[in-house]
C-alpha positions as CSV (number, residue, x, y, z in Angstrom):
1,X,0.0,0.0,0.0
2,X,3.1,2.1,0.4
3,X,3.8,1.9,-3.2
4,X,0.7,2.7,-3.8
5,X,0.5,5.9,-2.3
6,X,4.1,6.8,-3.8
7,X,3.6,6.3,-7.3
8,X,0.0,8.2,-6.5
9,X,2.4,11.2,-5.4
10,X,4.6,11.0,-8.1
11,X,1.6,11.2,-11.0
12,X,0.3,13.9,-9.1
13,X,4.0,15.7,-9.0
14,X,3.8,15.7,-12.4
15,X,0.3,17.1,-13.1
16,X,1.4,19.8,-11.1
17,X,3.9,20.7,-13.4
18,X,1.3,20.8,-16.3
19,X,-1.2,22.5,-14.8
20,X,-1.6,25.0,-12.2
21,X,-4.9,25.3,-11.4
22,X,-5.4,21.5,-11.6
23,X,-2.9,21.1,-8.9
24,X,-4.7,23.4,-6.5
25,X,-7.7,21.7,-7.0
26,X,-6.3,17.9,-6.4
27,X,-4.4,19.2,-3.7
28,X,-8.2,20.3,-2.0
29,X,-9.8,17.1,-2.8
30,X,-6.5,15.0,-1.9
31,X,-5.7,13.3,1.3
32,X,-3.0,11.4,2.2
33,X,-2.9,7.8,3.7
34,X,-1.6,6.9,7.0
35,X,2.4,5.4,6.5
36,X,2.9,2.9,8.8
37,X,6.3,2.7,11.0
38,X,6.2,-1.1,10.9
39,X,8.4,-3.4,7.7
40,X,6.9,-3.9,4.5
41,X,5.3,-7.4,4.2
42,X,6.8,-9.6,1.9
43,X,10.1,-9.0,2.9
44,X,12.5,-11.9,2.8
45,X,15.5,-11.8,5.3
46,X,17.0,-14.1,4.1
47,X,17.1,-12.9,0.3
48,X,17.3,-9.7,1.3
49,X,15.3,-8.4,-1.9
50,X,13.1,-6.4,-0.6
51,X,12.3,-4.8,-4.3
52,X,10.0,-8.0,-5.1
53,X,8.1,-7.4,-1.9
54,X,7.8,-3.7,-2.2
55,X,6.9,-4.1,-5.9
56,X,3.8,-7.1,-5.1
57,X,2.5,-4.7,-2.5
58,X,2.6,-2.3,-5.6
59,X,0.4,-4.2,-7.4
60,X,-2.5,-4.9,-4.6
61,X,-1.9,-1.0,-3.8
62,X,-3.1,-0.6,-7.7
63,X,-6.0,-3.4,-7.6
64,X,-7.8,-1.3,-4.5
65,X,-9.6,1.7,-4.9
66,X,-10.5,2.4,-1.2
67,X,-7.7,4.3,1.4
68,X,-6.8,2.3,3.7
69,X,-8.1,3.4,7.3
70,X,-6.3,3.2,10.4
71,X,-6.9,4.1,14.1
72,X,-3.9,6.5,14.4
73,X,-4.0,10.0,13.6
74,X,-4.9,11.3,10.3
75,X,-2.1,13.8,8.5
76,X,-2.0,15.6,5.5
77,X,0.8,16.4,2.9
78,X,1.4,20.2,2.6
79,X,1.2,21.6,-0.9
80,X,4.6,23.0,-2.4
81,X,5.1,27.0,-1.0
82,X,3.8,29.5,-3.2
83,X,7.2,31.0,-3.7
84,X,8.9,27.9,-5.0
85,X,5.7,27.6,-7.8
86,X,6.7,31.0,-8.5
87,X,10.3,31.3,-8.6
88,X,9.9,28.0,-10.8
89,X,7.8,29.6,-13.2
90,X,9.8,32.9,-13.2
91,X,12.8,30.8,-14.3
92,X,10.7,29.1,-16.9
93,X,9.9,32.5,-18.2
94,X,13.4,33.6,-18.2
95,X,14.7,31.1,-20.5
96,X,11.7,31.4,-22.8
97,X,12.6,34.7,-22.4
98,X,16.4,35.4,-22.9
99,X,15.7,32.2,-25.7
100,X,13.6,34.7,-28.0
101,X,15.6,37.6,-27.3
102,X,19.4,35.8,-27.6
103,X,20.4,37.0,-30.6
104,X,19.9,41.0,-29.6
105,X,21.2,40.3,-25.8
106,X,24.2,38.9,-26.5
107,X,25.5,41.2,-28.3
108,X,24.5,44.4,-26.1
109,X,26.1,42.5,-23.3
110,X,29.6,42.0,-25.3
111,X,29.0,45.6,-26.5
112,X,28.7,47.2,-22.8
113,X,31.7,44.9,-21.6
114,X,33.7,46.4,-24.5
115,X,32.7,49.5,-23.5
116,X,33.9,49.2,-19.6
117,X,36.9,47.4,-20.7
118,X,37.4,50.3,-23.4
119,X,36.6,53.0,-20.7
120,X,39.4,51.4,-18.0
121,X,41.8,51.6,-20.9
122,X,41.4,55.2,-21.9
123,X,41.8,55.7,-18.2
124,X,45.1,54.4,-17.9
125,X,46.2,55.4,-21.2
126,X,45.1,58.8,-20.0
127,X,46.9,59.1,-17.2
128,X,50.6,58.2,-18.9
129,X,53.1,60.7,-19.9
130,X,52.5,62.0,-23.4
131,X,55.1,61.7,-26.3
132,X,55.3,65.3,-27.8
133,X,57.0,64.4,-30.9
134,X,54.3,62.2,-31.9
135,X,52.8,65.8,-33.1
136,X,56.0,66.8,-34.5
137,X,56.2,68.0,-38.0
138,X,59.6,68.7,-39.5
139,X,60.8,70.6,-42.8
140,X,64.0,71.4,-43.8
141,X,64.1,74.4,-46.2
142,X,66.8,76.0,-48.1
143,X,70.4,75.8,-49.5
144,X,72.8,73.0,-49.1
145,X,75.0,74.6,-46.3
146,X,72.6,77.3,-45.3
147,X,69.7,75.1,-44.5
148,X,67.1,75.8,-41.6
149,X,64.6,73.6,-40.0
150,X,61.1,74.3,-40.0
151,X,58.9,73.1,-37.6
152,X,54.7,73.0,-36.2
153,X,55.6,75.5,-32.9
154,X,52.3,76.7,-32.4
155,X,51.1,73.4,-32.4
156,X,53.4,72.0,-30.1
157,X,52.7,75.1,-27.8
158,X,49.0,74.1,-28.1
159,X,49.4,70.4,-27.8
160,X,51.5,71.3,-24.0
161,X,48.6,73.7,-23.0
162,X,45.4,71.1,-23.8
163,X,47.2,67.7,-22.3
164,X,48.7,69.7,-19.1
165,X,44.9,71.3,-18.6
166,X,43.6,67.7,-19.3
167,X,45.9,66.0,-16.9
168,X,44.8,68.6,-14.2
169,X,41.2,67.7,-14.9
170,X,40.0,70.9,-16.9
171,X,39.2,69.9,-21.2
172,X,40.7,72.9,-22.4
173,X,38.0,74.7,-24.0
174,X,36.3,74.6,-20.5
175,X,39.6,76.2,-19.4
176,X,40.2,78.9,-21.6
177,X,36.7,80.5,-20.2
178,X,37.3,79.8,-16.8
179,X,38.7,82.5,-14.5
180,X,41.5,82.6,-12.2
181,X,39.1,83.6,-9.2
182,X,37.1,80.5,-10.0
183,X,36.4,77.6,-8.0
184,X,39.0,75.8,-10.5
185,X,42.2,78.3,-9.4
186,X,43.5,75.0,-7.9
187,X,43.3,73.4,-11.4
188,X,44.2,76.4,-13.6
189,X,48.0,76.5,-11.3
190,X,48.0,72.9,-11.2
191,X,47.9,73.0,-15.4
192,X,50.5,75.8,-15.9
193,X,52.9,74.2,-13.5
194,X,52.8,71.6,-15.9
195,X,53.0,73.9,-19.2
196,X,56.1,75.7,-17.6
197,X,57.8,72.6,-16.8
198,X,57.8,71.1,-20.3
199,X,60.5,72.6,-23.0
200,X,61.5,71.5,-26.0
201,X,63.6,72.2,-29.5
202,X,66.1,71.6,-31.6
203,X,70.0,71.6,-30.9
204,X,71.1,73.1,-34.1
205,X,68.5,74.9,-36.6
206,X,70.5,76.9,-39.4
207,X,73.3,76.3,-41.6
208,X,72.3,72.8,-42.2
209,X,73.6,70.7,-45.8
210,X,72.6,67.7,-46.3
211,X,73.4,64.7,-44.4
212,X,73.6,66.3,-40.8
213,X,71.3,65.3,-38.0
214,X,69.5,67.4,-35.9
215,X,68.2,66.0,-32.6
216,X,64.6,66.9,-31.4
217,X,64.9,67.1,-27.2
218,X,61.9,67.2,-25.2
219,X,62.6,67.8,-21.4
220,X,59.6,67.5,-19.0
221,X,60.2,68.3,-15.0
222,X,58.3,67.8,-11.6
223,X,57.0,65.3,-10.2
224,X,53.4,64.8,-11.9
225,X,55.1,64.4,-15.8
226,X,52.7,65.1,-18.6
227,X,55.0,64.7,-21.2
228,X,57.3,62.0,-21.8
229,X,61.6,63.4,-21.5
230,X,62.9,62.0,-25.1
231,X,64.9,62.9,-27.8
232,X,64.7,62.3,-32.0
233,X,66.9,62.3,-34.2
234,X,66.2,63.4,-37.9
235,X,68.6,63.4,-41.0
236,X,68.4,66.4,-43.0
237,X,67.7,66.0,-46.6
238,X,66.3,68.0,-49.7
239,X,68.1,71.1,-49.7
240,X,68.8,72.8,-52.4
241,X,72.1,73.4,-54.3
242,X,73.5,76.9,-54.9
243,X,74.0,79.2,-58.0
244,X,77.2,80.1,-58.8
245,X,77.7,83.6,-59.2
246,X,80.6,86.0,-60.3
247,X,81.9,89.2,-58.9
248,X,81.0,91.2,-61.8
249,X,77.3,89.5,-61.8
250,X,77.1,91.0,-57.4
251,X,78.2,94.6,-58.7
252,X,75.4,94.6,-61.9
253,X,72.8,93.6,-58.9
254,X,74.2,95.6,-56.1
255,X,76.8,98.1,-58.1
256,X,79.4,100.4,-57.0
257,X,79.2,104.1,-57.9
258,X,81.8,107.1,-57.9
259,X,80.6,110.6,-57.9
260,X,81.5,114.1,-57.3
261,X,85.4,115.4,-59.1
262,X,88.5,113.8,-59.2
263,X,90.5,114.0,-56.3
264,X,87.0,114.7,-54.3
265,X,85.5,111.7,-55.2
266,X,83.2,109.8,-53.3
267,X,81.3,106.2,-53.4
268,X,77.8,105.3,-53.2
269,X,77.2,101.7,-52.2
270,X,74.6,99.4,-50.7
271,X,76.0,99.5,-47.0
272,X,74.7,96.2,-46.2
273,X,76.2,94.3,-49.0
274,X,79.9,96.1,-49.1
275,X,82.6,97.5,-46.3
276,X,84.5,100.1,-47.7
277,X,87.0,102.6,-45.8
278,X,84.6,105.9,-44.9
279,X,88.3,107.4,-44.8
280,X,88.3,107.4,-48.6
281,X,85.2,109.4,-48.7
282,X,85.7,112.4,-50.6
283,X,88.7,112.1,-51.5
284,X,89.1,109.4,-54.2
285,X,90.8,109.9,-57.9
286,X,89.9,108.8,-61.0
287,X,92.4,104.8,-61.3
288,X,92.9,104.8,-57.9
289,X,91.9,101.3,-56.6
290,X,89.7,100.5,-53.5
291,X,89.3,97.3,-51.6
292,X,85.9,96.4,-51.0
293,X,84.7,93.8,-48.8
294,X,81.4,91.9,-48.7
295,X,80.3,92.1,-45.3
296,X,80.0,88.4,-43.8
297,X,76.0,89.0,-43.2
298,X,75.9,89.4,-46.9
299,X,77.0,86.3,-48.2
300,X,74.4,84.6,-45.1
301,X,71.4,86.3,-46.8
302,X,72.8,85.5,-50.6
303,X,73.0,82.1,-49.2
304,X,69.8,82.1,-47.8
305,X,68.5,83.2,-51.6
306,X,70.6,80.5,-53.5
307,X,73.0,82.7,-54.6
308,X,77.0,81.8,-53.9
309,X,80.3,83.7,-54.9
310,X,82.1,81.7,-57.1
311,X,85.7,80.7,-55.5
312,X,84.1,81.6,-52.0
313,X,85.9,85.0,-51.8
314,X,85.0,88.1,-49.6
315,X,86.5,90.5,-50.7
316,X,86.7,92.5,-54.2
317,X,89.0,94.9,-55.7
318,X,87.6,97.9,-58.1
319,X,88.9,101.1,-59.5
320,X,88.1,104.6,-59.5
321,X,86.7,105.9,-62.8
322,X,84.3,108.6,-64.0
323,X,85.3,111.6,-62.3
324,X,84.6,114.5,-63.5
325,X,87.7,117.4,-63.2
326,X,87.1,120.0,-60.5
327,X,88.0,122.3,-63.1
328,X,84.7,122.0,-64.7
329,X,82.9,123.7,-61.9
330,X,82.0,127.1,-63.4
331,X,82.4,130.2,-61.1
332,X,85.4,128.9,-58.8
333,X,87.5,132.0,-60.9
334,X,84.8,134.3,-58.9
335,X,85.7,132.4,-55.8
336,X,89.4,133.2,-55.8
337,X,88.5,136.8,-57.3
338,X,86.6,137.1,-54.3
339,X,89.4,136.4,-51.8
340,X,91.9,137.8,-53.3
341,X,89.6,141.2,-52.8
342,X,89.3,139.9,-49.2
343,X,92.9,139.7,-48.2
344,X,93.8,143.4,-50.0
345,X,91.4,144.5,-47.6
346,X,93.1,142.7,-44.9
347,X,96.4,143.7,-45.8
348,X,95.8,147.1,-46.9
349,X,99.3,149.5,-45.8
350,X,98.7,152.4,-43.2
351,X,100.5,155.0,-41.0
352,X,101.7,152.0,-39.0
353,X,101.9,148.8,-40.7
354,X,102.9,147.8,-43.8
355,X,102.3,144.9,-45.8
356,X,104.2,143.0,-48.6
357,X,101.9,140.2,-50.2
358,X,103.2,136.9,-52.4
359,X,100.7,134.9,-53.6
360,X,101.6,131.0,-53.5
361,X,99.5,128.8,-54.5
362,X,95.6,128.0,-55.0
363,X,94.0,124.8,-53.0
364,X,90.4,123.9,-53.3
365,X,88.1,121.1,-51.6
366,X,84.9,119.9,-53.0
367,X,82.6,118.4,-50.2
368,X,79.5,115.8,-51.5
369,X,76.3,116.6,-50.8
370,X,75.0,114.2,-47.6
371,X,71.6,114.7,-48.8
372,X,70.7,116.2,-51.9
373,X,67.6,118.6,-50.3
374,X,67.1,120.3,-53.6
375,X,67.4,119.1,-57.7
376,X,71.0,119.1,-59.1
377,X,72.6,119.7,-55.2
378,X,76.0,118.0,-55.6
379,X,77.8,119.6,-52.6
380,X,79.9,122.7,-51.6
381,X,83.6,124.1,-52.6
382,X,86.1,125.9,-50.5
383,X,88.5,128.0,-52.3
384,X,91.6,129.3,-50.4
385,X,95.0,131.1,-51.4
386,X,98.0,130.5,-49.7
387,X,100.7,133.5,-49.2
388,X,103.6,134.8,-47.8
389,X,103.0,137.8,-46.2
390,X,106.0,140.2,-44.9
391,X,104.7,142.4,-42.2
392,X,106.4,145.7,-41.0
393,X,105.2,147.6,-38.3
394,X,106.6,150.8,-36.9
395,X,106.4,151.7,-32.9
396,X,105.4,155.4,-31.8
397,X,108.6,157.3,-31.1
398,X,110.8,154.3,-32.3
399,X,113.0,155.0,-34.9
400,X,113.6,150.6,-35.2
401,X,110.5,149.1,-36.6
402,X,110.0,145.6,-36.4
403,X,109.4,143.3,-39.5
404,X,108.1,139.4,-39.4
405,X,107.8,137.2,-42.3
406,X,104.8,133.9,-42.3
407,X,102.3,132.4,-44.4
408,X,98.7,132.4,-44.3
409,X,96.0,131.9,-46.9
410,X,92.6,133.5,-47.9
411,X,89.2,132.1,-49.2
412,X,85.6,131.9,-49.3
413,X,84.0,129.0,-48.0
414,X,81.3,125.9,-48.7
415,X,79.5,127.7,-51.5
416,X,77.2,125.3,-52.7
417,X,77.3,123.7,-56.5
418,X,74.4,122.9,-58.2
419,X,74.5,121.8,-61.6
420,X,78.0,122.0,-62.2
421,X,78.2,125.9,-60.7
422,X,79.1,127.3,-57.8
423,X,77.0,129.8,-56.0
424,X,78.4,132.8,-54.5
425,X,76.2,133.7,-51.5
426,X,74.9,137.4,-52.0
427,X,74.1,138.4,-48.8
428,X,77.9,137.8,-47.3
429,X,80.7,136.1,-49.1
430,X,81.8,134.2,-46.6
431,X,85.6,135.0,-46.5
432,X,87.8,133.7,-43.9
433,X,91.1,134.5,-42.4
434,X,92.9,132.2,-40.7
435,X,94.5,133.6,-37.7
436,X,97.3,131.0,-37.5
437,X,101.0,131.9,-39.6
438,X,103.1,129.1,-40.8
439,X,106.6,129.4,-40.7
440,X,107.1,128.0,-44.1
441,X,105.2,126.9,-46.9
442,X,105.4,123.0,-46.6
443,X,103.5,123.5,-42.8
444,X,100.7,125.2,-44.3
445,X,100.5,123.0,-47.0
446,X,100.5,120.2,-45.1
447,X,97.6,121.6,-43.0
448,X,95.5,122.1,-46.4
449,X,96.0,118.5,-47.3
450,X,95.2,117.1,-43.8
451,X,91.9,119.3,-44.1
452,X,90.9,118.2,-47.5
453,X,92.3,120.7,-49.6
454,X,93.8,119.9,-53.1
455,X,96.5,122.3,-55.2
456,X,94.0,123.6,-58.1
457,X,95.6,125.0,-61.2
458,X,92.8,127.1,-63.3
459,X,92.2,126.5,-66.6
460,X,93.9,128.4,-69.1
């Protein structure tokens, strides 16, 4: 009878599974049979099968349709808890769930762990030291020799500003509106700290051929590093080659002029191309040859154009030509007319003194114009007469008057030629009288020539 009631329980195990609502309304209707604490007949001892015995009682447990009554107390068999039906059912629904919906969970669930697997990435990879010349962008431009290296400055600049404002937690276009009394000052100085300890460049950047390497150093201080300390090394290559130029193809693109009179010449030049003595300046002849050199900044900017002097030289040699004769100046008779008048007024005989006059010689200086303030203004000319002069002068009641012997000179000054033609000033001729005598005629001289002064023979 045992058996019985088992396999009874197990059919009604399973309609419970199939059916809900048939279960609950067995389980109303359904009452368990006694079990009894006493062996199951038919067991044999001696065989020790008890399965044959359990399994006859089976069979008379299936042939009678009536419970089995007993005098002890009557019990009942609690239905499964509520919870387990549902947590059984909510599992059931699960798979029939995630079973319909596989093929779109799967791969949102692969997707988010990509995503959070991605995110702890960027985070690390975040917080590293940054290599700066990973934005570097090198050119070399120019002339084999004279080369220069080109590089993306601003960008680097920019590239130092956002990662150090990054690293200190502020994106920098959230940075660049924030003030320095904001909430964020602690940021903001954290972030320039980091700028200003980051510096970079190039150990050599000019005068570069082909074939040299240039190293790239990147040095980054303190203690939180947002940049990595490296260097990189970079070959230079593609520079140009030079043209060969000649001496005579610098002058026709930079010339050399000579103006003004011979013996008063003077040189116009482009000062930032050519050295030449300022001593000679003003008073250069016609053949007379001048060193000039080409200043060494020169040569770096015709470098820098492509442009080299053939045979590498410096320095040039050119002569004097063109000069027009002083002689050609109209009006310097009127000039030494005029001081002659000067010195017979100077020299004129009376009660007392007495004067014998020798004229010597006539010296002239032409001075160039510095700036030409008016059309055809090519300078001024001095005009001066040397002589000796033998003075006498008698004392009141002195029967023994005293003579003295020197030489001197007498001329108009710095009238001003224009076209060719001197210009006497009208309102004062501009005479001068030296005070100074000269023992002889070679001291004087020598004081003309010191001054500028030239021996000038007129014209016949």
């Amino acid at each position: 009878m045992e058996e019985g009631k088992q396999n009874f329980f197990e059919e009604d195990v399973t309609e419970q599974k199939t059916s809900d609502s048939e279960l609950d309304s067995e389980l109303e209707s359904e009452k368990t049979e006694p079990t009894k604490d006493a062996e199951l007949e038919g067991e044999n001892p001696e065989s020790g099968e008890a399965d044959s015995g359990i399994a006859e009682d089976d069979k008379e447990g299936s042939e009678s349709s009536e419970p089995i009554e007993d005098d002890q107390t009557e019990t009942k068999t609690a239905p499964p808890p509520v919870f387990d039906q549902t947590a059984e059912r909510d599992a059931q629904e699960g798979k029939t769930f995630f079973g319909k919906y596989r093929k779109f969970i799967v791969p949102i669930i692969a997707v988010l762990i990509v995503l959070i697997v991605g995110a702890g990435v960027k985070s690390f990879i975040d917080a590293q030291p940054v290599r700066l010349s990973k934005e570097l962008k090198v050119e070399f431009e120019g002339y084999d020799g004279y080369g220069t290296v080109k590089y993306n400055k601003s960008k680097l600049d920019e590239k130092i500003m956002e990662v150090s404002y990054k690293k200190a937690g502020l994106p920098l276009n959230q940075a660049k509106h924030l003030e320095s009394g904001s909430g964020n000052y602690l940021k903001i100085a954290a972030a320039e700290v980091m700028r200003n300890n980051v510096s970079y460049g190039f150990d050599k950047t000019d005068h570069l051929k082909n074939g040299d390497k240039v190293v790239f150093t990147v040095v980054c201080e303190g203690d939180k590093k947002a940049f990595v300390s490296e260097t990189k090394e970079y070959t230079v290559k593609g520079l140009k080659e030079f043209q060969q130029i000649s001496l005579e193809d610098l002058q026709k693109e930079y010339p050399i002029q000579f103006i003004g009179y011979n013996k008063f010449g003077s040189v116009q030049y482009d000062s930032t191309i050519y050295d030449i003595n300022a001593n000679l300046d003003g008073s250069l002849a016609n053949d007379t040859a001048v060193k000039v050199g080409i200043r060494k900044d020169a040569l770096e900017d015709l470098a820098k154009q492509g442009k080299k002097l053939q045979d590498d030289t410096n320095e040039i040699v050119v002569r004097v030509s063109g000069l027009k004769e002083v002689t050609e100046i109209s009006g310097l008779k009127d000039m030494f007319d005029a001081a002659n008048t000067y010195m017979q007024a100077k020299t004129k005989n009376d009660d007392y003194r007495t004067y014998q006059v020798e004229k010597q010689k006539d010296y002239i200086k032409f001075s160039p114009s510095g700036s030409r303030s008016e059309k055809g203004d090519e300078g001024s000319v001095s005009a001066r007469t040397v002589y000796k002069v033998t003075e006498t002068v008698k004392y009141f009641l002195s029967d023994n008057p005293s003579t003295k012997t020197y030489f001197t000179y007498f001329g108009c000054e710095n009238m001003k030629v224009v076209d060719e033609r001197a210009i006497l000033k009208t309102d004062s001729y501009g005479y001068t009288s030296v005070g100074s005598q000269w023992a002889n005629l070679e001291s004087i001289q020598a004081e003309l020539k010191s001054s500028g002064f030239a021996e000038y023979t007129a014209q016949q």
